[in-house]
C-alpha positions, 0 to 999 in steps of 0.5 A: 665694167667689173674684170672678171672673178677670178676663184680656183675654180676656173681652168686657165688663168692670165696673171694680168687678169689676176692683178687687174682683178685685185687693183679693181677690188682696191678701189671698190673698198676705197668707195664702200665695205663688202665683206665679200670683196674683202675676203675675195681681196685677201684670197687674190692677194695671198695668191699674189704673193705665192706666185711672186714666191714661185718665180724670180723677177727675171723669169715671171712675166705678168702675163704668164698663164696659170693652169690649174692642176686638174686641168693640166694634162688636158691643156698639155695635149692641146700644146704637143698639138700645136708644135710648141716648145717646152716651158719651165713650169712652178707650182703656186697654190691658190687656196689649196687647189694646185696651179702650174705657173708657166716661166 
């Protein structure tokens, strides 16, 4: 079963999924050439390597969450709800689209 897309269009996004994506899309283009997976590749992995950007080894967890800016305020009012208590956030851009990286 193919991990699911993930594009900048999508709300929330778990860095585990990111990184299962582009492991998944590696070995697609080890078996054969699709110019859609590789354009797909090399948007995740500039991706990648603005989120290592975005965060030091000691404060990144690849499973922090991403929320994309537009998002952001929404997915705000719903933590206030629950109690939870303040993150330190980073921008990470994702091909021109804003995403909040949770540390």
């Amino acid at each position: 079963m193919d991990p699911k897309l993930i594009s900048n269009t999508i709300n929330i996004i778990n860095s585990k999924d990111l990184f299962t994506r582009i492991n998944w899309l590696e070995q697609e283009l080890n078996y054969r050439c699709s110019d859609e997976y590789s354009e797909e590749l090399k948007a995740l992995q500039v991706f990648a390597r603005n989120i290592d950007a975005a965060a030091s080894v000691s404060t990144y967890d690849r499973g922090s969450t991403l929320i994309r800016n537009s998002y952001f305020e929404d997915y705000r009012k719903v933590l206030e709800g629950t109690n939870a208590k303040p993150v330190r956030l980073a921008p990470v851009d994702f091909g021109g689209v804003i995403y909040w990286l949770q540390l």
